[in-house]
C-alpha positions as CSV (number, residue, x, y, z in Angstrom):
1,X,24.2,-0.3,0.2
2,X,21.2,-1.0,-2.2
3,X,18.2,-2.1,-0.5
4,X,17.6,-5.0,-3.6
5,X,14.0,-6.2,-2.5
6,X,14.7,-9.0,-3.3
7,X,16.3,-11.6,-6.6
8,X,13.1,-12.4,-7.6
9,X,9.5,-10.5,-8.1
10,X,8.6,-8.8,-5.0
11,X,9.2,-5.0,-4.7
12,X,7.0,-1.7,-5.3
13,X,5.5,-1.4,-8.8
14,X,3.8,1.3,-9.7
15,X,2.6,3.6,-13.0
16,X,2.3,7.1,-13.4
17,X,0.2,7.0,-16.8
18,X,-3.2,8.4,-16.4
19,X,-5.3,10.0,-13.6
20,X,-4.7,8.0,-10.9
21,X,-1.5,6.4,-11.2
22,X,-1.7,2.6,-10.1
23,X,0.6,0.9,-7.2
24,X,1.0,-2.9,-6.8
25,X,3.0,-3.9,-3.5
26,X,4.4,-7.4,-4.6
27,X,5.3,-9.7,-1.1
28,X,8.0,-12.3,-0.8
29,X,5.0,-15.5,-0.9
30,X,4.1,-13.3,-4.2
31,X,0.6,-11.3,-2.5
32,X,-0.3,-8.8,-4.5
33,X,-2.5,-5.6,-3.2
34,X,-2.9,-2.9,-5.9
35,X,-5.1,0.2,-6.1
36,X,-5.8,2.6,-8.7
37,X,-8.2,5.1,-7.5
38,X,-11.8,3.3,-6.6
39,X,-9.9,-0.4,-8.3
40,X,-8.5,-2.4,-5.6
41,X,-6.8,-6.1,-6.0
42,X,-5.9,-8.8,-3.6
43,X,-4.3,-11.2,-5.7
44,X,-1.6,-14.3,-5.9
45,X,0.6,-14.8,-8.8
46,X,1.9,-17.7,-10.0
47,X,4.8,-17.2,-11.9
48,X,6.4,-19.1,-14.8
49,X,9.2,-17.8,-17.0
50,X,8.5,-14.2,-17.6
51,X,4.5,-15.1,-17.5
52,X,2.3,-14.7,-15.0
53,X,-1.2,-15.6,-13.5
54,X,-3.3,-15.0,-10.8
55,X,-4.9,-17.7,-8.1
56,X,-8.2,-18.9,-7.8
57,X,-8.4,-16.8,-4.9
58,X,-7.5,-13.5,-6.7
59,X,-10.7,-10.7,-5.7
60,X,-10.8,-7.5,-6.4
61,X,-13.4,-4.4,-6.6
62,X,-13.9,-2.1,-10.2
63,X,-16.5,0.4,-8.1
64,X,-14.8,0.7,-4.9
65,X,-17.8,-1.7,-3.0
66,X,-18.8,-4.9,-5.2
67,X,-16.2,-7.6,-4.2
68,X,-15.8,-10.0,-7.2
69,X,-13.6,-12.8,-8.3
70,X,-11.0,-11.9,-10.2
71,X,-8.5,-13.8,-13.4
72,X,-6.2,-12.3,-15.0
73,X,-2.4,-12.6,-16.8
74,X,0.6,-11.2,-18.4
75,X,4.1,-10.2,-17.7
76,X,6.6,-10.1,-15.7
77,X,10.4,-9.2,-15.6
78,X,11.7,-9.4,-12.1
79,X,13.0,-6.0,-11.0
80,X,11.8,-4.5,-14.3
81,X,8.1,-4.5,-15.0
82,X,4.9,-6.3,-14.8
83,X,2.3,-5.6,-17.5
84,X,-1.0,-7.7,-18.5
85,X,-4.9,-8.0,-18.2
86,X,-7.6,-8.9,-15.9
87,X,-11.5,-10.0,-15.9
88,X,-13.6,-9.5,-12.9
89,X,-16.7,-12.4,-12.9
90,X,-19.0,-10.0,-14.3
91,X,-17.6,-9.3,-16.9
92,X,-15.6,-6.0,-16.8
93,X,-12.0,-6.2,-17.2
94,X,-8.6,-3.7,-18.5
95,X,-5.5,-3.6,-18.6
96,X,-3.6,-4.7,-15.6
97,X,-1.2,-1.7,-15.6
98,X,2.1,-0.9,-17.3
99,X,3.8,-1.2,-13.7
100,X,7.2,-0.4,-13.3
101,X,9.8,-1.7,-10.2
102,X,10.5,1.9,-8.5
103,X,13.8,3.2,-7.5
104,X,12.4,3.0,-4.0
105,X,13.0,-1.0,-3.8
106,X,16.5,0.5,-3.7
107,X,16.5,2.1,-0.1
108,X,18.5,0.8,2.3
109,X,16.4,0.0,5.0
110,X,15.5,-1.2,8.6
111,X,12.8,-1.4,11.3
112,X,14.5,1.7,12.6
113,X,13.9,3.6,9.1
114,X,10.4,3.7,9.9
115,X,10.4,5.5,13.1
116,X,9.2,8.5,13.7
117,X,6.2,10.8,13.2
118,X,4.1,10.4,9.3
119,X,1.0,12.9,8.6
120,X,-1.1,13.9,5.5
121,X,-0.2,17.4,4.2
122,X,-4.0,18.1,5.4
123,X,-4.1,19.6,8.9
124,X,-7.4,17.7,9.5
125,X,-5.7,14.6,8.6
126,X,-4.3,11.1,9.7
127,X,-1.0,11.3,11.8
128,X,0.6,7.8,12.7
129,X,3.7,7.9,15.3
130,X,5.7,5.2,15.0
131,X,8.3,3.9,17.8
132,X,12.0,2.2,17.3
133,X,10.0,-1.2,18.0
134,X,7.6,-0.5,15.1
135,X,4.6,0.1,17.7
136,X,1.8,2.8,16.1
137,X,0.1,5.4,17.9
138,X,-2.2,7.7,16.1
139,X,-5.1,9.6,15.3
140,X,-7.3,10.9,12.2
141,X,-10.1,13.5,11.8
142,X,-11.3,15.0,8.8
143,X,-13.5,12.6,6.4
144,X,-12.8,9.3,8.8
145,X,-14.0,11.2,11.6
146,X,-12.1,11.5,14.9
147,X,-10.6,8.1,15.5
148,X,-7.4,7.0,17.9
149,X,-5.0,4.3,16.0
150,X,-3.0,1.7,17.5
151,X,-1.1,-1.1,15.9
152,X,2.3,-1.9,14.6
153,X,4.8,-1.2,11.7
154,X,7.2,-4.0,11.3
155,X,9.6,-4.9,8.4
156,X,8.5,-8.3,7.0
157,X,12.4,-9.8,7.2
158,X,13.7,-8.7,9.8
159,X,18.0,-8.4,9.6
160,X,17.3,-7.7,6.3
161,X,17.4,-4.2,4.1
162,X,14.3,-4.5,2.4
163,X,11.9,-1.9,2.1
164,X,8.5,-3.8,2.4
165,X,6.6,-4.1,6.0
166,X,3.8,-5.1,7.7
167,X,1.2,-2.9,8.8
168,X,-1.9,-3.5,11.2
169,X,-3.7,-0.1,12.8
170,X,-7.0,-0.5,14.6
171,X,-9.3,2.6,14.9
172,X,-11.6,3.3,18.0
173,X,-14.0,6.5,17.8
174,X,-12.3,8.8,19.6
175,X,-14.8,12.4,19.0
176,X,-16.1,13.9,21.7
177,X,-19.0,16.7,22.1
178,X,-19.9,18.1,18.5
179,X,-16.9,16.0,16.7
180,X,-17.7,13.6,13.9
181,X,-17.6,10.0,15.6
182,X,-15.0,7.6,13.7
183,X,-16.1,6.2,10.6
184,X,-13.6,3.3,10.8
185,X,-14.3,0.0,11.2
186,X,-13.8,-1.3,14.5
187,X,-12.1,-4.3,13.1
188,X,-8.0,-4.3,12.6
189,X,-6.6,-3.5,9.2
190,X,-3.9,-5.2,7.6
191,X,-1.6,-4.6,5.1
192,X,1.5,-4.0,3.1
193,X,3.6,-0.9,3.7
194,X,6.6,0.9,2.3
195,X,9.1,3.7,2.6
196,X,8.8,6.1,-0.8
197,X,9.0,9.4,-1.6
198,X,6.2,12.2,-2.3
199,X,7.1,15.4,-4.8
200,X,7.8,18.1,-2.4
201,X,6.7,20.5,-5.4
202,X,6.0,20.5,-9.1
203,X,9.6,20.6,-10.3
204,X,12.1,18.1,-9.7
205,X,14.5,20.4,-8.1
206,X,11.8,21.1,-4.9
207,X,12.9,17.5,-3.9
208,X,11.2,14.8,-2.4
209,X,10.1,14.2,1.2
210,X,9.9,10.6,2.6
211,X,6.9,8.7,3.1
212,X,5.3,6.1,4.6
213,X,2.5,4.5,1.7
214,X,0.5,1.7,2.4
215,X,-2.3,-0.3,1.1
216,X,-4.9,-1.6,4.5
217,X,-8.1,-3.6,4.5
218,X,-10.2,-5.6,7.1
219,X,-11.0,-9.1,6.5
220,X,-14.5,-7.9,5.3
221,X,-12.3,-6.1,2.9
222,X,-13.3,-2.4,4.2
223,X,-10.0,-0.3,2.7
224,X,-7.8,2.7,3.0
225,X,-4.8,3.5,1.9
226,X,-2.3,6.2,3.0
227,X,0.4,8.3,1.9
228,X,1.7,10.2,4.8
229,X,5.1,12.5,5.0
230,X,7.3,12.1,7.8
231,X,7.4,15.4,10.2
């Protein structure tokens, strides 16, 4: 059966219009993390109607390192779309999107659904292995360095089907001899992940494989986020 996030505004949002697309991960408490490319946003919404704004304690980042306050509004038809405009404090601001709920909230889901092995499509790249339990071991090279990962995956309502979940990692520097050290921050990140799907190819007949995407940052707001296949 239908995974059906949820009956109100939580879910997976995302827009595929321009270079990069943007994804918004909406919780049940109605947290919002979005990136698009080097623009990141940890936000609340208050919701009234179809409107909606965010909290005082919205902050985001426009050049991928200045952490500013953040307004903004617009919006917002649960399990449709969620469109508007934000203003950092100094002054720069956009378009918040055109975001629209993905046919991913739709997966049937369970803390078993995420186990398994996920890795970039980069052989020098992350590789999380995640257990029936939602307990993560991994490991990363390439441009973080060589770092071991451990942390957990677990779906935020449990017994239920819906495809949104927790997700901590912390990295230690794992290189040895001429390897490049970590370049993770020691402390844990934290975030929202979910189950979707990555184009397999450029046509729509290649298919799709499935993929665990998430959206992690530190409490001194040091950020990744990951897209990773399942092997």
């Amino acid at each position: 059966r239908p995974g059906a996030v949820s009956t109100g505004f939580e879910g997976i949002y995302v827009t595929k219009s321009g270079t990069p697309g943007q994804i918004a991960l909406v919780g049940p408490d109605y947290s919002v993390t979005s990136r698009k490319g080097d623009f990141w946003f940890w936000a609340g919404l208050k919701v009234e109607g179809t409107g909606w704004t965010f909290t005082p304690e919205s902050v985001g980042t426009d050049d991928g390192e200045t952490l500013k306050d953040l307004t903004g509004s617009g919006t917002f038809f649960a399990k449709r779309s969620m469109f508007g405009s934000y203003k950092f404090d100094d002054g720069g601001s956009g378009v918040w999107g055109d975001l629209s709920y993905t046919y991913e909230n739709a997966l049937a889901v369970d803390q078993a659904s995420m186990a398994g092995t996920w890795g970039s499509l980069d052989a020098d790249g992350m590789k999380l292995t995640v257990d029936a339990a939602g307990a993560v071991s991994g490991s990363t090279a390439g441009g973080f360095g060589v770092c071991s990962l451990t942390g957990t995956v677990l779906q935020r309502e449990s017994g239920t089907k819906k495809n949104m979940y927790s997700i901590q990692l912390t990295a230690a520097n794992a290189a040895t001899g001429d390897q490049k050290p970590c370049a993770m921050s020691a402390m844990p990140f934290k975030g929202a992940a979910v189950i979707g799907f990555s184009a397999a190819g450029k046509y729509d007949s290649n298919g799709y494989y499935r993929s665990l995407v998430g959206l992690l940052n530190t409490e001194g707001y040091a950020r990744f986020g990951v897209s990773l296949v399942r092997q």
